[in-house]
C-alpha positions as MATLAB code, in Angstrom:
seq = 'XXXXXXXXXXXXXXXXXXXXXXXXXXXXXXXXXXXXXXXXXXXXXXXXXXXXXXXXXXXXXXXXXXXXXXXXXXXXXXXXXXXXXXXXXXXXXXXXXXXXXXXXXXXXXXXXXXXXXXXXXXXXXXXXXXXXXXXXXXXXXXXXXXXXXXXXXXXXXXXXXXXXXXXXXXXXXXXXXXXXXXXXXXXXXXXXXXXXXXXXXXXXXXXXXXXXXXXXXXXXXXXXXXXXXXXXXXXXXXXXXXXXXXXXXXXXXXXXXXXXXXXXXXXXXXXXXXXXXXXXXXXXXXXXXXXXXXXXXXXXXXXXXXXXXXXXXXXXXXXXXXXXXXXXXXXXXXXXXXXXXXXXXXXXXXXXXXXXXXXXXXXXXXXXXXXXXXXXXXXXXXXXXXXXXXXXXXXXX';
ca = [
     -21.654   34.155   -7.452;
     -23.284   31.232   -8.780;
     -24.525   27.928   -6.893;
     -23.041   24.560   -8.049;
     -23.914   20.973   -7.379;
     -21.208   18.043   -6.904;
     -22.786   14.956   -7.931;
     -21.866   11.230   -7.386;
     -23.709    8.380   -8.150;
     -24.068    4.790   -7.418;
     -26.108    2.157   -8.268;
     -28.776    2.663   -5.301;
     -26.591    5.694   -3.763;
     -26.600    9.332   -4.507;
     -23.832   11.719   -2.911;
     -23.806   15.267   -3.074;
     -22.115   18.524   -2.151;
     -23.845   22.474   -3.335;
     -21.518   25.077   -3.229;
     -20.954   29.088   -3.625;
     -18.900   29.457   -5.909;
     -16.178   30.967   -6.945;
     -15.282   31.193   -3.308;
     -15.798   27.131   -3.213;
     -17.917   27.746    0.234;
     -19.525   24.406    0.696;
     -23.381   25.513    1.632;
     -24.581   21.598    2.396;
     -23.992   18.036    1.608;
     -25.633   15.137    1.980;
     -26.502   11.500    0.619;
     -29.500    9.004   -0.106;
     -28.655    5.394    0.351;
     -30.351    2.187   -0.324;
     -32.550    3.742   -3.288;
     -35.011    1.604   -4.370;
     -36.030    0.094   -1.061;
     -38.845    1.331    1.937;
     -36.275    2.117    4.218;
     -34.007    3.951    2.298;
     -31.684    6.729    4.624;
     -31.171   10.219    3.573;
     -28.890   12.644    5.351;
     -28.268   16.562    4.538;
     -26.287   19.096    6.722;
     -28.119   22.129    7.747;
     -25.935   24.510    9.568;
     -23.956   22.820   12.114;
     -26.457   19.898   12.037;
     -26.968   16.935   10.252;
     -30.686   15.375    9.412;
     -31.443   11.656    9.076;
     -34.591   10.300    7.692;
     -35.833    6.806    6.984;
     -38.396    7.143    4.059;
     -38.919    4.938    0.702;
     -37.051    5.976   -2.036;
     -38.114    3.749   -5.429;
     -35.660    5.298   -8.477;
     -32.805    8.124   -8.369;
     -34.938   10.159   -9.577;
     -36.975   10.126   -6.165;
     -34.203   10.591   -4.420;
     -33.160   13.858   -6.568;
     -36.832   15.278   -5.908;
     -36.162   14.884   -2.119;
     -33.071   16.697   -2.071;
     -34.316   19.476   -3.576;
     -37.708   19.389   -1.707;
     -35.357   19.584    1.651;
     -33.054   22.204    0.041;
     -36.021   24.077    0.089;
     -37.783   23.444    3.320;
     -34.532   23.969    5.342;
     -33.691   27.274    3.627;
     -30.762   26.559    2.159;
     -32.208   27.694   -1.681;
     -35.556   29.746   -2.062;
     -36.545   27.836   -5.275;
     -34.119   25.451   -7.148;
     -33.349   27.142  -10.364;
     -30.648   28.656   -8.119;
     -28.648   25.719   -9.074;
     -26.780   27.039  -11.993;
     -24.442   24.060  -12.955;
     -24.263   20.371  -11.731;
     -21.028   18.298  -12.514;
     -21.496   14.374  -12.168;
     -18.639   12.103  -11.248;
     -18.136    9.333  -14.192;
     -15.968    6.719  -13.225;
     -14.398    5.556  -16.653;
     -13.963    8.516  -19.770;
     -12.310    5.888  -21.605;
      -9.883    6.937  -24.448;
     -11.995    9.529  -25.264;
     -11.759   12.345  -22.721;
      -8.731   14.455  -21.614;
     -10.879   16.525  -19.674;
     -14.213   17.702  -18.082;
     -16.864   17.703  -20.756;
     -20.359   19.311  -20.871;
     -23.136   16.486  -21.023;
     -24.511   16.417  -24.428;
     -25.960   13.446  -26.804;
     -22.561   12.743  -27.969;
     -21.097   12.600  -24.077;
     -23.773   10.444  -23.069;
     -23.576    7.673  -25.832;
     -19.554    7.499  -25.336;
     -20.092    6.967  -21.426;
     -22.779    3.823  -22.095;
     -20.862    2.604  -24.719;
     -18.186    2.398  -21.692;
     -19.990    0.647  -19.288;
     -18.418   -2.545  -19.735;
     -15.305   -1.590  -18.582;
     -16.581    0.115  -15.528;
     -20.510   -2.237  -15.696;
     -21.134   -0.800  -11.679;
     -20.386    2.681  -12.443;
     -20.734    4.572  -15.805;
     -24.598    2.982  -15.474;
     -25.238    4.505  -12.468;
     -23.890    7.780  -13.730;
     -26.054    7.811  -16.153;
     -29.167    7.017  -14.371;
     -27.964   10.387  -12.016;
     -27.512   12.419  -15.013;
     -31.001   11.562  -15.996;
     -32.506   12.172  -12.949;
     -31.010   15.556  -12.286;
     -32.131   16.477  -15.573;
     -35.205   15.575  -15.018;
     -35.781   17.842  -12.003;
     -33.261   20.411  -13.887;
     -33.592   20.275  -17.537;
     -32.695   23.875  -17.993;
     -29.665   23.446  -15.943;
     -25.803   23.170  -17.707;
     -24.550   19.782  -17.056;
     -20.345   18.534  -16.822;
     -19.087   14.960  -16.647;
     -15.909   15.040  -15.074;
     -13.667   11.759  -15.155;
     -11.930    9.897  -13.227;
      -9.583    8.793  -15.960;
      -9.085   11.871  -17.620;
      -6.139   13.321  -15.723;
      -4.071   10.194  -16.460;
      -4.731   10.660  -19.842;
      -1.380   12.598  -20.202;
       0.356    9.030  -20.055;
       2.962    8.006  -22.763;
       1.994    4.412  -24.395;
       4.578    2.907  -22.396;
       3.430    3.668  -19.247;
      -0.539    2.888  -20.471;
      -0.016    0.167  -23.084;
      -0.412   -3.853  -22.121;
       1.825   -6.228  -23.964;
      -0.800   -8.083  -25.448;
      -1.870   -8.376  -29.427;
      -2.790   -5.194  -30.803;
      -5.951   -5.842  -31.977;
      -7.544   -6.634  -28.680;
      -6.085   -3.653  -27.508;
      -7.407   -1.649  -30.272;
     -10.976   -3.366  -30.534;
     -11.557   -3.756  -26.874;
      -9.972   -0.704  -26.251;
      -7.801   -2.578  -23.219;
      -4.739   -0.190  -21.691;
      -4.207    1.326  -18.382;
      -6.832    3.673  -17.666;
      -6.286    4.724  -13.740;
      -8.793    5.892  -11.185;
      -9.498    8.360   -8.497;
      -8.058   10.938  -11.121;
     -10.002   13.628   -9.295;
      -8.647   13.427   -6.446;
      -4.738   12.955   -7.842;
      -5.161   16.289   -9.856;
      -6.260   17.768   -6.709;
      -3.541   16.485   -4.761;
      -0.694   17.013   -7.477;
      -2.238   21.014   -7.681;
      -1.392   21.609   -3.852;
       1.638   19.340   -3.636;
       2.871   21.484   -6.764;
       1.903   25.017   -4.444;
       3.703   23.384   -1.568;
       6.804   23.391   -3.399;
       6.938   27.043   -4.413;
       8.982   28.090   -7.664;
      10.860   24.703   -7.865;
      11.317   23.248  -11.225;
      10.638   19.909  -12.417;
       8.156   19.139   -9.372;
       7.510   15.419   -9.116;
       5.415   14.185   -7.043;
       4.338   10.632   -5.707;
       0.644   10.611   -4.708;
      -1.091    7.592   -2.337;
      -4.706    7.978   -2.536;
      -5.063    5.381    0.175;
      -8.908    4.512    0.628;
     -10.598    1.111    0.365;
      -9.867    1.915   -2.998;
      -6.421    2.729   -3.348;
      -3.998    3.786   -6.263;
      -0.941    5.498   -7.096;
       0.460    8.179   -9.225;
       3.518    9.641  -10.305;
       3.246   13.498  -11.533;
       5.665   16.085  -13.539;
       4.726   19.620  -13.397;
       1.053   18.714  -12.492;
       1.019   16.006  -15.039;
       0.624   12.253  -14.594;
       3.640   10.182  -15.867;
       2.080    6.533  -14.639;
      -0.941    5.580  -12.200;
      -1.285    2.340  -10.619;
      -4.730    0.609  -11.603;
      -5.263   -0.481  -14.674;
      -7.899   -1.381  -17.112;
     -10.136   -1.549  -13.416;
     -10.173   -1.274  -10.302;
      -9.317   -4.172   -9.774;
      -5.220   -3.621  -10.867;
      -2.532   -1.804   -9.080;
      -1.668   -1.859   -5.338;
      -3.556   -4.263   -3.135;
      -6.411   -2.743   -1.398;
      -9.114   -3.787    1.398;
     -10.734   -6.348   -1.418;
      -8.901   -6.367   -4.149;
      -6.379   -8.053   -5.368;
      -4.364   -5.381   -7.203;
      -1.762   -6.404   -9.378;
      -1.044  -10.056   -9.651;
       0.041  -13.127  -11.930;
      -2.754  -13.511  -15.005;
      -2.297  -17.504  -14.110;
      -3.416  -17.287  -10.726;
      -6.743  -16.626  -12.124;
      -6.846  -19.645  -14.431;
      -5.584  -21.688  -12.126;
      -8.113  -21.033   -9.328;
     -10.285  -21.156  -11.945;
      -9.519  -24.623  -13.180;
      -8.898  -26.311   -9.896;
     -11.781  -24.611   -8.000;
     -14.367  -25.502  -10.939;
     -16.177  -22.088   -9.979;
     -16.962  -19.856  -13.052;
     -14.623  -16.939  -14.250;
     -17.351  -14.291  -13.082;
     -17.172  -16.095   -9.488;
     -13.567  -15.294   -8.983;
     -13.581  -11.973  -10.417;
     -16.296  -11.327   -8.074;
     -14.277  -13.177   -5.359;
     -10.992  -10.855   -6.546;
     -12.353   -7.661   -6.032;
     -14.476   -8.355   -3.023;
     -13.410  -11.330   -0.864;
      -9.600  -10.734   -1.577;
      -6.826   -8.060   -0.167;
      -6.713   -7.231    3.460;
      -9.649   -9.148    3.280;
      -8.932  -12.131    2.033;
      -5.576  -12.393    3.333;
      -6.313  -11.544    7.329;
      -9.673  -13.216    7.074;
     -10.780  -10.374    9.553;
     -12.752   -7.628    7.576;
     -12.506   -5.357    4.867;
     -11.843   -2.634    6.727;
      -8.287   -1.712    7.580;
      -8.758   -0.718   11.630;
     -10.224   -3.844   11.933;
      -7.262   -6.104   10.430;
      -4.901   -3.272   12.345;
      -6.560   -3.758   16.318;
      -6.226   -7.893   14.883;
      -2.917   -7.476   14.002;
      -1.946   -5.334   17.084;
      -3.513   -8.360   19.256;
      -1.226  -10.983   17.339;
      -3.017  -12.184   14.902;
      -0.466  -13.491   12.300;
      -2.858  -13.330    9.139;
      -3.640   -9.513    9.691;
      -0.173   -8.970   10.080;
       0.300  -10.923    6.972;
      -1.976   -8.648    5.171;
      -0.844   -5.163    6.389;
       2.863   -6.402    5.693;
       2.162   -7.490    2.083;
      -0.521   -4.336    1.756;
       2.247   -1.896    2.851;
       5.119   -4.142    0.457;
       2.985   -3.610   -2.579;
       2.672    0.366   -1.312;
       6.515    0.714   -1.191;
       7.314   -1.141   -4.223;
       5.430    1.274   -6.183;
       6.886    4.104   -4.546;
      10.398    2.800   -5.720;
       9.119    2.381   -9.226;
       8.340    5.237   -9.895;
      11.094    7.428   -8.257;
      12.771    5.470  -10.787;
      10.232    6.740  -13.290;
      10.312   10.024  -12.251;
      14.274   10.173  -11.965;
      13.722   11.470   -8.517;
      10.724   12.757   -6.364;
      10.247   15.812   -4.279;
       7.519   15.243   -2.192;
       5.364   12.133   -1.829;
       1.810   12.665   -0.736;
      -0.657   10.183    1.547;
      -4.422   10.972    0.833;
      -8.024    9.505    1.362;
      -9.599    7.452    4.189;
      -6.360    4.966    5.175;
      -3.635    7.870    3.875;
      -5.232   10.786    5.834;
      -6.131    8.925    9.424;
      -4.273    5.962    9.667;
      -0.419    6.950   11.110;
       0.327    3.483   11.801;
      -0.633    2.380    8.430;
       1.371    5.337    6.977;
       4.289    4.028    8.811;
       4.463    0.694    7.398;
       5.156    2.329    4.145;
       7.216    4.224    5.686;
       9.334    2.367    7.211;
       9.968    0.468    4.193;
      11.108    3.767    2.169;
      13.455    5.608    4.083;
      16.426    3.878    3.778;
      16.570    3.182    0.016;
      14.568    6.741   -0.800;
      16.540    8.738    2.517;
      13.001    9.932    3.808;
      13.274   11.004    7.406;
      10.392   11.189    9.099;
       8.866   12.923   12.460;
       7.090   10.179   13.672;
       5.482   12.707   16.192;
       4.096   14.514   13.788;
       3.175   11.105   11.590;
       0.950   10.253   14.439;
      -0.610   13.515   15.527;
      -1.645   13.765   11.320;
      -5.166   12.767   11.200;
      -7.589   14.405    8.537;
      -5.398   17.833    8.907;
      -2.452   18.666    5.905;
       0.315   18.471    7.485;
       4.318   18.073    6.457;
       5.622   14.705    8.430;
       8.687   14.481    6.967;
      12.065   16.296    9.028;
      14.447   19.113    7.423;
      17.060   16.663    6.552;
      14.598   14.389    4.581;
      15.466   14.301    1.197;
      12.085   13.605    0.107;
       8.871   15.720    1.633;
       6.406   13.805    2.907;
       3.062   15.304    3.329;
      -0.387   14.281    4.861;
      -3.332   16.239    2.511;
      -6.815   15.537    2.798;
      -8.220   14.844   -0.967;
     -10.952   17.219   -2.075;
     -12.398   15.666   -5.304;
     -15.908   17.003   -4.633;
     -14.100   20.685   -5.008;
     -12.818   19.524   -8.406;
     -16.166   18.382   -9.583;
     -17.674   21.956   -8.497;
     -14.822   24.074  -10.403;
     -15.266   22.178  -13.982;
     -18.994   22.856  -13.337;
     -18.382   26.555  -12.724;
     -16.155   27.113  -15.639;
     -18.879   25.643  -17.768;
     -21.322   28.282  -16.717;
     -18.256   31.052  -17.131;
     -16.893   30.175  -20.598;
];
């Protein structure tokens, strides 16, 4: 039995998860927020309770020293160096990892020279690293990426049509996100299905951040954002996928800089934007629900966007077995789900128990009837789990 740390970083937030592994028992989590201010929050779990504390927190490092200081106090590790492994969420691997990779001088310098594809999050996960090894410097380290399990792409499915040098120099292609959380999903979508051959699978990891994936046998075929975040399905801010010439055009009318309106595309746009209401989804659903025509607007071209991708790639798939809804919206929003839905199941013959569609909040759950020709499941993502077992298998091998 070893204990393992799940690590994720942001730029003044640090997220975490220990746990006993191999049996993947999660022993606490917790999280620091607003780091570098006096009135920074940090929460941990102990037991069947959860501690809050208002305190100043100046650097990450800080805020790694408290969560070990607490681990302590509360008894839930006698003296730190019981941490055998910590794996760190990084955000964007770039071309130039397939797979979880142990933190060394070459790993670091390949994840800062990535930062400006992914300028709000490789830095951060850096700065984490650092601290951690600060308070751990004995201690076996893993990056694992978010883009790594789409590396199995074909250059078709990950290649822009633009000139090949700036594709080559600038290293621009479709990376994908949330990879984590769609190898997670694909590896108990694949279980669900039993001995069947030729599993695909169509996986919505529906969260303020949202993308797509299509999967063969546990390996991604195509995912739906791009070089960022910003691409793919529209989401609670961002735009996802749109015409490159609504961008100059804004641009050139508006007189605002390019920086404003990419700021203004992945913030102040999607649900957003288009219901004027809030970024978050139950917000522009109760608006909606009261008659509001811009929410309804924005769920009904949110949902559009959802479906459309769903019929792509069936069609890249040649077929799907089960598709899969995940993450904050996909997990505990049934009326959400049902939008899709109900803009599937003609074309794609999904039949669904709509019973069952809206009892399925946070729990797995099969929504789909026996005469659907698709499965449709509800599975709660685990990505922290992910991040735990690379970490463990570092300290194995």
């Amino acid at each position: 039995m070893a204990k393992v740390m799940a690590v994720n970083c942001g730029s003044s937030s640090l997220k975490f998860k220990l746990y006993e592994m191999p049996e993947e028992k999660v022993i606490t989590s917790g999280i620091v927020e607003r780091i570098g201010h006096e009135d920074a929050i940090f929460q941990i779990k102990v037991g069947d309770n959860k501690l809050k504390e208002i305190l100043s927190v100046k650097d990450h490092g800080e805020a790694v020293q408290i969560v070990m200081d607490a681990m302590i106090k509360h008894h839930i590790i006698n003296d730190i160096h019981e941490i055998k492994a910590t794996g760190h969420r990084v955000v964007q691997g770039g071309p130039y990892f397939k797979e979880s990779t142990p933190f060394n001088e070459d790993t670091y310098k390949k994840i800062e020279s990535l930062i400006p594809l992914a300028p709000l999050h490789n830095q951060a996960h850096l700065v984490g690293y650092n601290a951690f090894k600060k308070v751990l410097p004995n201690t076996p380290a893993v990056a694992v990426f978010d883009t790594a399990f789409h590396q199995t792409m074909a250059p078709e499915d990950y290649a822009y049509p633009i000139k090949k040098e700036y594709a080559e120099k600038y290293m621009i292609r479709r990376y994908g996100a949330h990879g984590t959380s769609h190898k997670y999903l694909s590896e108990v979508g694949d279980k669900l299905l039993g001995d069947k051959e030729n599993k695909r699978l169509i996986i919505c990891h529906l969260g303020s951040g949202a993308s797509i994936s299509a999967t063969k046998d546990g390996k991604c075929v195509a995912t739906s954002m791009g070089l960022t975040p910003l691409g793919g399905i529209m989401m609670n801010t961002r735009t996802g996928d749109m015409d490159p010439s609504v961008y100059y055009q804004i641009q050139k009318m508006s007189g605002k800089s390019y920086e404003e309106i990419f700021q203004e595309f992945n913030k102040q746009s999607g649900l957003f934007g288009v219901s004027g209401v809030s970024n978050d989804s139950r917000d522009v659903s109760n608006e909606a629900n009261n008659g509001n025509e811009d929410a309804k607007l924005a769920l009904d071209l949110w949902s559009r966007r959802i479906a459309d991708f769903i019929g792509q790639y069936y069609v890249r798939l040649g077929g799907c077995d089960m598709i899969i809804f995940s993450a904050g919206i996909g997990e505990n929003a049934p009326e959400l789900r049902a939008l899709v839905l109900n803009k599937i199941k003609e074309a794609l013959n999904v039949d669904i128990d709509w019973n069952k569609n809206n009892e399925a909040r946070g729990i797995e759950e099969e929504i789909s009837t026996p005469t659907s020709k698709i499965k449709v499941y509800v599975i709660p993502t685990d990505e922290e789990v992910m991040i735990a077992r690379d970490a463990y298998k570092l300290i194995k091998e």
